[in-house]
Backbone as a ProteinNet text record, in pm:
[ID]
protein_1_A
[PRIMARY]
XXXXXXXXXXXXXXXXXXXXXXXXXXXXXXXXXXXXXXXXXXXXXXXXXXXXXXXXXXXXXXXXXXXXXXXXXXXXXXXXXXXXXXXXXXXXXXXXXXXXXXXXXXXXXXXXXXXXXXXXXXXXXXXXXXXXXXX
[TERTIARY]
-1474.6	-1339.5	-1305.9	-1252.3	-1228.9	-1104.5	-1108.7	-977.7	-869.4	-723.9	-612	-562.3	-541.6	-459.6	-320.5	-269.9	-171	-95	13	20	206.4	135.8	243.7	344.4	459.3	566.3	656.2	619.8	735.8	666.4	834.1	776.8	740	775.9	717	590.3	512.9	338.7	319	372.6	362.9	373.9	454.1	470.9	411.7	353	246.5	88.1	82.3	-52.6	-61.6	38	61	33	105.2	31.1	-69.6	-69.2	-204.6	-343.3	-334.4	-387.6	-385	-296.4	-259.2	-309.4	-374.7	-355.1	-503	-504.7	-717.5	-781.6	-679.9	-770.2	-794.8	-711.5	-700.2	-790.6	-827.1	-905.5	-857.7	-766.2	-636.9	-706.1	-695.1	-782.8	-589.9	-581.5	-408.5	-451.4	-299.7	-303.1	-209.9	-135.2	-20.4	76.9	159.4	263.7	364.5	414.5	518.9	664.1	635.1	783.2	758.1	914.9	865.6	799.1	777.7	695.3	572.4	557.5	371	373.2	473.6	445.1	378.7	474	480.8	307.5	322.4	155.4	52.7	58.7	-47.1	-18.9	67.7	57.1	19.5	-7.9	-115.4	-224.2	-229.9	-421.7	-444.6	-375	-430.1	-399	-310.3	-242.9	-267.7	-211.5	-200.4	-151.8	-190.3	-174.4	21.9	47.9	141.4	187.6	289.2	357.4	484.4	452.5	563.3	631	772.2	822.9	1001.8	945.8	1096.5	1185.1	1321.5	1412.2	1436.8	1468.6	1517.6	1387	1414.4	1306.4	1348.8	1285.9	1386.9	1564.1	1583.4	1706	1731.9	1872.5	1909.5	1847.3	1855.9	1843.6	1738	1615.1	1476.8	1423.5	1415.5	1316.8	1387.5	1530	1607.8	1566.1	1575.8	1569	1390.5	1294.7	1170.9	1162.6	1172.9	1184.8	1282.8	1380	1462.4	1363.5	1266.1	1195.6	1082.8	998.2	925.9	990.4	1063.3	1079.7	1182.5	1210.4	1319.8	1238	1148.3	1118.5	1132	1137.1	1150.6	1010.7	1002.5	849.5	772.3	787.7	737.7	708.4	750.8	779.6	606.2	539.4	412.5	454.2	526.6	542.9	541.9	556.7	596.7	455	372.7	205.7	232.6	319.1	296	413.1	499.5	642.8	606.1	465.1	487.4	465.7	440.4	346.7	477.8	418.4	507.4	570.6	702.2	777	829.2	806.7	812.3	916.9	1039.7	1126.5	1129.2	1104.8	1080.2	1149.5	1315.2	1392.8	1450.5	1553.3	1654.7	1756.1	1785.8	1905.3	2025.1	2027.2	2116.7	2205.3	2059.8	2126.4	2174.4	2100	2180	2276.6	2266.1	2386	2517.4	2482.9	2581.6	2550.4	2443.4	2476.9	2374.5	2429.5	2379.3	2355.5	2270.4	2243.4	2103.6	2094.3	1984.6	1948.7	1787.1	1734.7	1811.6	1838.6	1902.1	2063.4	2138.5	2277.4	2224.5	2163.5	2203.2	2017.9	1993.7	1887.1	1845.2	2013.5	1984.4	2008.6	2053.5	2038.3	1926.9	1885.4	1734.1	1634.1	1580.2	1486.4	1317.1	1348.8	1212	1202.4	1069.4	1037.8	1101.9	1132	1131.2	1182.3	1245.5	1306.2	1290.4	1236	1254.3	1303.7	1367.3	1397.7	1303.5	1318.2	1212.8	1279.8	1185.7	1057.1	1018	886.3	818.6	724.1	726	596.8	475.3	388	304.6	243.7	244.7	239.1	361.3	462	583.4	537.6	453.4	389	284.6	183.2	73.5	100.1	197.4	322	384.8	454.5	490.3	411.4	320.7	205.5	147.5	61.8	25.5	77.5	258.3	321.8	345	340.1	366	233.8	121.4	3.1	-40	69.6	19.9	76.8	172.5	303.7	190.4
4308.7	4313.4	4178.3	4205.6	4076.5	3976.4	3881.6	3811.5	3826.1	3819.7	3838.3	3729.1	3682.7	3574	3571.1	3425.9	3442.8	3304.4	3337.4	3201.6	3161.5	3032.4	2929.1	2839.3	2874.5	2778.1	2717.6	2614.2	2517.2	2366.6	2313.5	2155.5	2051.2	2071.8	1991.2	1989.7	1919.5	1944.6	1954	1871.8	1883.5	2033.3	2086.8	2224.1	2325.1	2286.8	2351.2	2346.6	2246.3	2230.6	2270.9	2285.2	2336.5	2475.5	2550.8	2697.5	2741.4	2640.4	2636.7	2659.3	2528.2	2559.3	2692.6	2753.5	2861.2	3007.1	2978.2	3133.6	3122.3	3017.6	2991.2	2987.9	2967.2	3003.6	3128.8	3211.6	3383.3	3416.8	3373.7	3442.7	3441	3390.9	3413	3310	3350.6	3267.9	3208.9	3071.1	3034.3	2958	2955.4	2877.9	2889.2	2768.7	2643.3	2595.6	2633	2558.2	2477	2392.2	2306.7	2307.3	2404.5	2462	2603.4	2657.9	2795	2779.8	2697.2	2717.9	2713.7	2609.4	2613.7	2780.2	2823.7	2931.2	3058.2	3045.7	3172.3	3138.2	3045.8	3004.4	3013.7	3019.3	3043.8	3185.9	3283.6	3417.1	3465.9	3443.2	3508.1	3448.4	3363.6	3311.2	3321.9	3369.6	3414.3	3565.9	3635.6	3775.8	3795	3718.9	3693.2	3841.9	3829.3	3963.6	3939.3	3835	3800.4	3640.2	3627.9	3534.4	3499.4	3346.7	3258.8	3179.5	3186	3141.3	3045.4	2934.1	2811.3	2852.8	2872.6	2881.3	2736.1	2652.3	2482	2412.8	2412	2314.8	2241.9	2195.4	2165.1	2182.9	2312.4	2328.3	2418.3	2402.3	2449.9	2636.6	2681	2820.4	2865.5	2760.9	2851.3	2895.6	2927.5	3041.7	3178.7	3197	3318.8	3361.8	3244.4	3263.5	3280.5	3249.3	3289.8	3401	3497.2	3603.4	3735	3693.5	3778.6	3805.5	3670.9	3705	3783.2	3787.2	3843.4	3976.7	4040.1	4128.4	4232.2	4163	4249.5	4197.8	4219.1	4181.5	4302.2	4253.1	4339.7	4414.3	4578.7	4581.1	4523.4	4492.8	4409.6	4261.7	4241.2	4065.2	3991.9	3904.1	3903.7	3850.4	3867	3950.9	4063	4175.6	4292.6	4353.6	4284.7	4349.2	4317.4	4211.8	4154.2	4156.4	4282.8	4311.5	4385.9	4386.9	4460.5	4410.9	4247.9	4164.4	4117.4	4122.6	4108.7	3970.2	3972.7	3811.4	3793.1	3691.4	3630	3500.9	3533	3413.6	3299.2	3211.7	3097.6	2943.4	2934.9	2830.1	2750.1	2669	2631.5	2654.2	2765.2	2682.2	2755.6	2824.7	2908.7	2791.6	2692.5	2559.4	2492.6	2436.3	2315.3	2335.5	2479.8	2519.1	2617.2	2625	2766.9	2884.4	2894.4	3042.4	3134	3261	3399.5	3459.4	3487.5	3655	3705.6	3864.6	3929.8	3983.1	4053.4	4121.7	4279.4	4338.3	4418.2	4454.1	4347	4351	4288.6	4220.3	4139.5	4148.1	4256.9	4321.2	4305.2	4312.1	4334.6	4205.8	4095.2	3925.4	3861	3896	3872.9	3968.7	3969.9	4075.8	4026.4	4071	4007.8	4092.9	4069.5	4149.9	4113.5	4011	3942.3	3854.9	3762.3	3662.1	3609.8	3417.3	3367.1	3238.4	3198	3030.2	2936.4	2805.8	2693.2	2691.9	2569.5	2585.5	2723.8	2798	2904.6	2881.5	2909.9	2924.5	2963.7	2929.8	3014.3	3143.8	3185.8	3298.7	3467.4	3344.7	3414.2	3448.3	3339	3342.5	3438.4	3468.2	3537	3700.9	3752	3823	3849.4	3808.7	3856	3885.3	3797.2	3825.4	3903.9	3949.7	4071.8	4213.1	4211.7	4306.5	4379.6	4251.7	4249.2	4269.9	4277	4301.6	4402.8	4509.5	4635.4	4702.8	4660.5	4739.8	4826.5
4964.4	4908.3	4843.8	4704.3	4652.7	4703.2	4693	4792.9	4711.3	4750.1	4679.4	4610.6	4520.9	4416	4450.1	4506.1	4509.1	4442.1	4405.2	4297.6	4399	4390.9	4527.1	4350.8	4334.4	4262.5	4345.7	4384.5	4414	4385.1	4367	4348	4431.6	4553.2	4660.6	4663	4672.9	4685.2	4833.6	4906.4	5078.8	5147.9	5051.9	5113.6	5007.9	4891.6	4830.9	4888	4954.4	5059.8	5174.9	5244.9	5377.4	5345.3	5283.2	5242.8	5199.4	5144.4	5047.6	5173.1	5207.9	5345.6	5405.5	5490.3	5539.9	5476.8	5375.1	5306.5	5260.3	5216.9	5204.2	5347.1	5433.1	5584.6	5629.6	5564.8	5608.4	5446.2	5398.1	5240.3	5157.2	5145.1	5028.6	4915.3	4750.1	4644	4656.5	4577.1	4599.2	4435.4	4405.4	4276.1	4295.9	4193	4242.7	4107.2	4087	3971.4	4065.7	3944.6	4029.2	3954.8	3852	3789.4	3699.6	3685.1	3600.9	3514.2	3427.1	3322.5	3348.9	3459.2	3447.2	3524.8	3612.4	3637.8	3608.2	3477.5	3351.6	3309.4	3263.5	3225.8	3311	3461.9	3540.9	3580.6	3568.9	3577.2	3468.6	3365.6	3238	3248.4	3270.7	3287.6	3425.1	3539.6	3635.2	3687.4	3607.8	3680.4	3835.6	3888.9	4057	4116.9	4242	4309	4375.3	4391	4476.3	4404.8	4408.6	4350	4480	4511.2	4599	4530.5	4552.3	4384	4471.9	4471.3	4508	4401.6	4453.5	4359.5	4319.1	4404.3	4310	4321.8	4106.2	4165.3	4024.7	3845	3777	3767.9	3741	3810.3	3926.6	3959	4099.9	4083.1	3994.5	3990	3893.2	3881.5	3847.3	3881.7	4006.9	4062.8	4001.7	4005.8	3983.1	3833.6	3766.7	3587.5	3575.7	3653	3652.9	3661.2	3802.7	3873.2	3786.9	3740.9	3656.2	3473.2	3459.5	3342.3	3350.6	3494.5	3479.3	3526.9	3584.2	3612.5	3549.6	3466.9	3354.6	3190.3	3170.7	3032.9	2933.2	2784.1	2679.1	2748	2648.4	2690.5	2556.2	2499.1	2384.1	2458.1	2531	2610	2649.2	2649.1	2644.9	2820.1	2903.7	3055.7	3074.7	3020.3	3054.8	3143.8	3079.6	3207.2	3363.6	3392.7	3472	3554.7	3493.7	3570	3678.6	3778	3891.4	3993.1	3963.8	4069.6	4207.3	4292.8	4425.6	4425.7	4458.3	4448.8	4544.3	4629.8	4798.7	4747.9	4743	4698.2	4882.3	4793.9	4937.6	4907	4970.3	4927	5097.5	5071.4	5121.5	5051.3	4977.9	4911.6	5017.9	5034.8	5153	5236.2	5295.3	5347.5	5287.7	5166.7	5082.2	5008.8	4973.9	4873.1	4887.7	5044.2	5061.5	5001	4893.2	4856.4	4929.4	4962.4	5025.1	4914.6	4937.3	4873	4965.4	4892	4969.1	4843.5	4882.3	4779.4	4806.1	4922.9	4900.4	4809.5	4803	4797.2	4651.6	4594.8	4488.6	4369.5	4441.3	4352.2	4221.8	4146.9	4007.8	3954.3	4040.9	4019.6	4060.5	4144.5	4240.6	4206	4110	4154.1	4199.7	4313.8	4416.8	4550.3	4576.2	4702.3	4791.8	4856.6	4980.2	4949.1	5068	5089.7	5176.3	5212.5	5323.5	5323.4	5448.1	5433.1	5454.2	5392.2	5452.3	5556.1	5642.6	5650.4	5677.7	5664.5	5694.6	5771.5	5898.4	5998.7	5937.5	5980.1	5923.6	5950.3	6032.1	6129.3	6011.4	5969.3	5923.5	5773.4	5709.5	5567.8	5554.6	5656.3	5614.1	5676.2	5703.1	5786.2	5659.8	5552.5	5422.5	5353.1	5341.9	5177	5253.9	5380.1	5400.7	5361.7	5434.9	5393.5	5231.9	5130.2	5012.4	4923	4988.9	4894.4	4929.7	5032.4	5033.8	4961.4	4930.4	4825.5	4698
[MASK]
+++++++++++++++++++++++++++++++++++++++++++++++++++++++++++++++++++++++++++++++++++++++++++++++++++++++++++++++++++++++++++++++++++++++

């Protein structure tokens, strides 16, 4: 069985290695942006199975403006192949910023699989992307 691609966006590198770690120990192939754009650019040259995607990272709300592009694109959009890939939104901002939301309640602002807070156990990480690469 081929291993699953999973592409880690956030800008911290400390906590891009810690997973990183974590997910190449269970088989996981991992690849790594450190903002939406390199994002967008490593999900066409890699079409990842699973995508972990920091909402703050240039600004307070790019993970949302990432996640809302790939998942609402024109179908003309040179995303639109790639509007089915699983999105594991993984922030603080809940803490730092006060704001709530859920993928259930706020769906059509969020659109993403899942949701978790930092820090993430790891136990709690390979526990989502399992769940999410069965989808």
């Amino acid at each position: 069985m081929e291993e699953a691609k999973i592409l880690i966006v956030d800008d911290d590198p400390d906590i891009v290695e810690a997973m990183k770690m974590t997910l190449e120990a269970n088989n996981y192939k991992v690849y790594a942006a450190a903002n939406g754009t390199e994002c967008l650019r490593q999900v066409k040259a890699v079409n990842p199975d699973l995508i972990i995607l920091d909402v703050m990272m240039d600004t307070i709300t790019e993970g949302f403006q990432v996640s809302y592009q790939l998942r609402n694109p024109d179908p003309k959009s040179e995303y639109a192949p790639y509007s089915k890939i699983p999105i594991l939104i993984l922030t603080a901002i809940v803490e730092k910023k006060h704001m709530k939301f859920s993928t259930k309640t706020d769906g059509d602002f969020l659109p993403v699989d899942d949701f978790v807070e930092k820090p993430i156990r790891p136990q709690v990480l390979l526990e989502k992307v399992k769940n999410l690469l069965k989808k």
